[in-house]
LOTITOR-106211 format. One line per field, with one value per residue: residue number from 1; x negated, y negated, z negated of N, C-alpha, C in turn. Coordinates in steps of 0.05 Angstrom, whole numbers. Atoms other than C-alpha are relative to their C-alpha. Layout:
! LOTITOR-106211
i [NUM:...];
npx [X:...];
npy [Y:...];
npz [Z:...];
capx [X:...];
capy [Y:...];
capz [Z:...];
cpx [X:...];
cpy [Y:...];
cpz [Z:...];
***
This chain:
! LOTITOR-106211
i [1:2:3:4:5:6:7:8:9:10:11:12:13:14:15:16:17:18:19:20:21:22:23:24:25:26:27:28:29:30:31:32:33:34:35:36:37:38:39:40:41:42:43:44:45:46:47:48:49:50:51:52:53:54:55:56:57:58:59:60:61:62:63:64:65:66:67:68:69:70:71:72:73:74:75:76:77:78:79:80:81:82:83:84:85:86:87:88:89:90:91:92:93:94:95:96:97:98:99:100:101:102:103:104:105:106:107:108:109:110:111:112:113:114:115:116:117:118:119:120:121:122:123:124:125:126:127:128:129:130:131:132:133:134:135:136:137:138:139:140:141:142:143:144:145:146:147:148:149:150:151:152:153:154:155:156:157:158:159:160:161:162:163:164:165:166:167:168:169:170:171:172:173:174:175:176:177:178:179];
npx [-4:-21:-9:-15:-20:-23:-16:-12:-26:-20:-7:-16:-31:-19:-11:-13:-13:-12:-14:-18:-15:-7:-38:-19:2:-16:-15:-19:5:-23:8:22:9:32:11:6:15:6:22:16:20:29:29:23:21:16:27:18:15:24:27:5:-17:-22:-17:-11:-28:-19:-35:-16:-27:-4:-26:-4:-30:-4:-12:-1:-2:-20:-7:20:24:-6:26:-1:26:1:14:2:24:12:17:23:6:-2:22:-2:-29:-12:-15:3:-28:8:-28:5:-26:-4:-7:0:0:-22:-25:0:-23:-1:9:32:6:30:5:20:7:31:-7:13:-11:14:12:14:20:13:6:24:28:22:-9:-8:-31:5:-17:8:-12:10:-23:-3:-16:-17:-25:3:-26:-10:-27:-21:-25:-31:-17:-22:-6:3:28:17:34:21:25:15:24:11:22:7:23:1:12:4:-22:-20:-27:-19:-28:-24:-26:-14:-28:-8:-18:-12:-4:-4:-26];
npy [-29:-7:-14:23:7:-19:4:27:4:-13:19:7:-20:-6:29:2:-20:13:37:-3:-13:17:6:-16:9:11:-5:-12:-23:-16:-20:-13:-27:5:-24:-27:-9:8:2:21:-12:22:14:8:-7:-6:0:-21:9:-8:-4:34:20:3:-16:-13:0:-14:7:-26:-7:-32:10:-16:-12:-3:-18:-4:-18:20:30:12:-29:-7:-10:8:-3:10:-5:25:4:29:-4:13:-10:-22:-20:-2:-6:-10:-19:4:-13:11:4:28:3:31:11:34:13:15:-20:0:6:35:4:-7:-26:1:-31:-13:-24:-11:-19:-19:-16:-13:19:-22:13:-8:17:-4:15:-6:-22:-19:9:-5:2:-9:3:6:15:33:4:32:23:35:19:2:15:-3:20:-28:20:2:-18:-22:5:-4:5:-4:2:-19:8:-24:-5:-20:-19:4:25:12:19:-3:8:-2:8:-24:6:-39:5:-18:-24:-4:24:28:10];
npz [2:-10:14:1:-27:8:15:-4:-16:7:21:-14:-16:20:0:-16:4:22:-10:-13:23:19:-3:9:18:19:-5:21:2:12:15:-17:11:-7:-12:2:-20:-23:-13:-8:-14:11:-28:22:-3:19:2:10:8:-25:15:5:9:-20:-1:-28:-5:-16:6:14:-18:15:10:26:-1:28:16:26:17:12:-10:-6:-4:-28:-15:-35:-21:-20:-16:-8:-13:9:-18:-7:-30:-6:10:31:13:40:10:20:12:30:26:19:27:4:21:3:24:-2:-10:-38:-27:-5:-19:8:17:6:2:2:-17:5:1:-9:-23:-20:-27:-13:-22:-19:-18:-13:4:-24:-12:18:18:29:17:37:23:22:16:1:22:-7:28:0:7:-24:9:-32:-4:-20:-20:2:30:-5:-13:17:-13:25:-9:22:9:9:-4:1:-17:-30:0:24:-1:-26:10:-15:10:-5:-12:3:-1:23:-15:25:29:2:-18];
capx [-1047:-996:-967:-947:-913:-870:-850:-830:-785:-762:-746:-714:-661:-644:-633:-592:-549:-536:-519:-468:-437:-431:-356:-341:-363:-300:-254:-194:-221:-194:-203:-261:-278:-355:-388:-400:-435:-465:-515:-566:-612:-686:-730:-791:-856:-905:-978:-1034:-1091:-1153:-1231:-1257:-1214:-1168:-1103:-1070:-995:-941:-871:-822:-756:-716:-652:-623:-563:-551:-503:-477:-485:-463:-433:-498:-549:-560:-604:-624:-667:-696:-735:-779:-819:-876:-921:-989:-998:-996:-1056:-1030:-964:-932:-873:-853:-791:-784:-729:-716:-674:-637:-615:-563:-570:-511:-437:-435:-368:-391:-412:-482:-518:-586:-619:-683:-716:-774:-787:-840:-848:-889:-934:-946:-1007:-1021:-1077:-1125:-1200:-1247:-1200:-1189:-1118:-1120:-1061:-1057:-1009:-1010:-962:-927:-906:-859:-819:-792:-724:-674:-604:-544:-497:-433:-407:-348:-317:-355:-418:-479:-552:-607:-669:-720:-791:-835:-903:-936:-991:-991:-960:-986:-933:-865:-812:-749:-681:-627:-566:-513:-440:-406:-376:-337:-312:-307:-233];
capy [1313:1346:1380:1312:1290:1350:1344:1272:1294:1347:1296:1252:1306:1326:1239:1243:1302:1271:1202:1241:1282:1224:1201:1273:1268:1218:1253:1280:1344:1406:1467:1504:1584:1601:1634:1699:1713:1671:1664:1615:1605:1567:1522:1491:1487:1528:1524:1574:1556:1560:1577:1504:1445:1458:1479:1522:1497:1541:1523:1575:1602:1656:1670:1699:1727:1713:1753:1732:1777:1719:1647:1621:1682:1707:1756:1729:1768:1741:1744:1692:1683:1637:1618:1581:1600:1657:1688:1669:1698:1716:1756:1747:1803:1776:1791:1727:1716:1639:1604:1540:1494:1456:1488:1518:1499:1420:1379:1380:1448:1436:1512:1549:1603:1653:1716:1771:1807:1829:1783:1821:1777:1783:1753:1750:1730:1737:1781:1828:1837:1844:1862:1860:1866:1834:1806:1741:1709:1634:1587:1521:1486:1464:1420:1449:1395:1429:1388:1416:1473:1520:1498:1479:1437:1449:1421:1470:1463:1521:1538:1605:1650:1662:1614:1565:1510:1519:1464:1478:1451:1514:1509:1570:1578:1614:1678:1695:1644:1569:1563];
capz [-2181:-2139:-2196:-2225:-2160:-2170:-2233:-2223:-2168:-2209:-2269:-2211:-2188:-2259:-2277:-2214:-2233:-2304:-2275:-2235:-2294:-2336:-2305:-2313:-2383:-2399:-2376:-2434:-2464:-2464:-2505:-2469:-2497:-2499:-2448:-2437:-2374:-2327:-2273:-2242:-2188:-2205:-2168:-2193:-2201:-2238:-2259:-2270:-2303:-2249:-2258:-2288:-2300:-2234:-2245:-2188:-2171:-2146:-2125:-2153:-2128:-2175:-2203:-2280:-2301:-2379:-2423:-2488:-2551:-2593:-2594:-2583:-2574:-2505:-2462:-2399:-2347:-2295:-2231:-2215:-2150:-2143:-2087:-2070:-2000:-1953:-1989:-2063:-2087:-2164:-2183:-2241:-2282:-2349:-2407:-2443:-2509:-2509:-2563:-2560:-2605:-2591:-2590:-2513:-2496:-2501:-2439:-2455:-2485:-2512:-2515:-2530:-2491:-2499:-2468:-2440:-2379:-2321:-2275:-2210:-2165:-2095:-2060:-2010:-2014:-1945:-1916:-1972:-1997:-2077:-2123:-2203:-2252:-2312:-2376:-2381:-2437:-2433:-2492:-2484:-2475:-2431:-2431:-2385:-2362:-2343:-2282:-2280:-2340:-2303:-2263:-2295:-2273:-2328:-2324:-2366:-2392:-2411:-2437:-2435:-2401:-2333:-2319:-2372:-2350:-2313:-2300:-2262:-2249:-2254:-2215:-2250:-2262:-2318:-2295:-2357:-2416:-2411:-2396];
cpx [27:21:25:25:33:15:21:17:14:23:24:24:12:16:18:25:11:13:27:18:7:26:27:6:32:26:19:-10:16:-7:-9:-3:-23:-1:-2:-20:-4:-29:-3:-17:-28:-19:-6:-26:-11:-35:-14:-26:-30:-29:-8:20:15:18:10:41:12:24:20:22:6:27:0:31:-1:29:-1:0:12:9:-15:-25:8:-21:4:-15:-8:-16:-11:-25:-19:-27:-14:-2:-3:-28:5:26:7:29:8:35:-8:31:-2:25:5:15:21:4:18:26:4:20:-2:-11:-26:-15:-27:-5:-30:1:-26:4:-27:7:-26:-7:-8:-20:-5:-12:-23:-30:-16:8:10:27:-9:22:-5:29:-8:20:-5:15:9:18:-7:30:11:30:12:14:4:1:25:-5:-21:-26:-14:-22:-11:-27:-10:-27:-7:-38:-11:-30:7:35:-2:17:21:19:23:24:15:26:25:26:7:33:29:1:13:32:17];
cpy [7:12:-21:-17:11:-2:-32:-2:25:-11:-29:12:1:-34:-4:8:-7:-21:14:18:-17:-2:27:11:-15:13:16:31:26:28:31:34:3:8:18:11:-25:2:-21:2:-21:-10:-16:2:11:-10:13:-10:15:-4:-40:-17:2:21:8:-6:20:-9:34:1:24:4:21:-4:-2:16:-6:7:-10:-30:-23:18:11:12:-17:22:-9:6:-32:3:-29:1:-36:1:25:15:0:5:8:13:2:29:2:7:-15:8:-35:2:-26:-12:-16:20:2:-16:-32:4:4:19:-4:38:6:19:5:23:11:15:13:-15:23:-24:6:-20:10:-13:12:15:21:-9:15:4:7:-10:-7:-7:-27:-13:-36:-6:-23:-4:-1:-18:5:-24:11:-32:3:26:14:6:-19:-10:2:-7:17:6:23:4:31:13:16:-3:-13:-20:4:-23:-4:-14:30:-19:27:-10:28:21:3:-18:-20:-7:-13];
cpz [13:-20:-17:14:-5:-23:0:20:-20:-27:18:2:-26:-14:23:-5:-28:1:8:-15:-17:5:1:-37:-12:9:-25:-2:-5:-22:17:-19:6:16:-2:19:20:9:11:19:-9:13:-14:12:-20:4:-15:-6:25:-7:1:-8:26:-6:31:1:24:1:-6:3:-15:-8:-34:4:-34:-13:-23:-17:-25:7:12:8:23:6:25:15:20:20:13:31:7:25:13:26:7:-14:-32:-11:-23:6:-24:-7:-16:-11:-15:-30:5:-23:7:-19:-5:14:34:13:4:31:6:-20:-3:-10:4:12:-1:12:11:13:13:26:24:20:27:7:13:5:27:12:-6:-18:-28:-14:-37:-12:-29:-19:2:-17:12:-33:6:-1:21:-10:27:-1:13:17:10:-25:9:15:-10:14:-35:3:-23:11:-13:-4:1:8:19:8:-26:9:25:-11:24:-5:15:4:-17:1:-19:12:-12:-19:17:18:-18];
***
């Protein structure tokens, strides 16, 4: 399954990216402030559930902008695009809520995320272009490793409806806080 493939390089990069934070990891700590604002950009793959037992893979390209409201409680919004081929494209503008479950200003931030939005579809069948809107709901998880105070890989895992499985690695950097 190509879908597999993908994830197994995407589970690669993020084992890569942890290997290479580890020796920043021992480094003497200092006294970090939470976040407040940061952004990210997202690549990945998703998957849409397809008529019969074939799922439909998309690779996905997006970015969010989170905003703290508390020490751990955060909006995100995001924009995600997502694409099958020149005849199958997604859209995704979703408002998320996160959660971390581990104090932010550590090296490693384990964090929850759920949110609802707005699927927009384009595609083409026999020549005929088609568009539909539809909702999209997502929840799942994710672990930032800061690599330095201030920049940030995350791999993150998600189930939902349309798409019924996304997993990306986010790249961000914290605008505001962690100093």
């Amino acid at each position: 399954m190509i879908f597999s493939k993908s994830l197994d390089h995407c589970v690669a990069v993020a084992a890569f990216l942890v290997a290479c934070a580890t020796p920043l990891c021992a480094q003497p700590s200092q006294q970090l402030t939470r976040p407040k604002v940061e952004g990210k950009v997202i690549l990945g793959s998703v998957l849409f559930e397809g008529d019969g037992d074939e799922d439909i893979e998309h690779k996905a390209v997006g970015a969010a902008l989170r905003v703290y409201v508390t020490k751990r409680l955060s909006f995100e919004p995001e924009y995600l695009y997502m694409r099958h081929s020149d005849n199958d494209q997604d859209h995704i503008i979703q408002p998320n809520i996160a959660y971390d479950f581990t104090d932010p200003t550590n090296r490693l931030v384990a964090y929850g995320i759920a949110g609802a939005g707005v699927l927009y579809h384009k595609d083409s069948l026999f020549g005929r272009g088609r568009s539909v809107s539809t909702w999209t709901l997502s929840a799942g998880g994710g672990l930032k490793v800061f690599l330095t105070n201030r920049l940030f890989v995350s791999p993150e895992f998600r189930v939902g409806r349309e798409p019924s499985f996304r997993a990306t690695i986010n790249v961000g950097y914290v605008f505001l806080g962690r100093r």
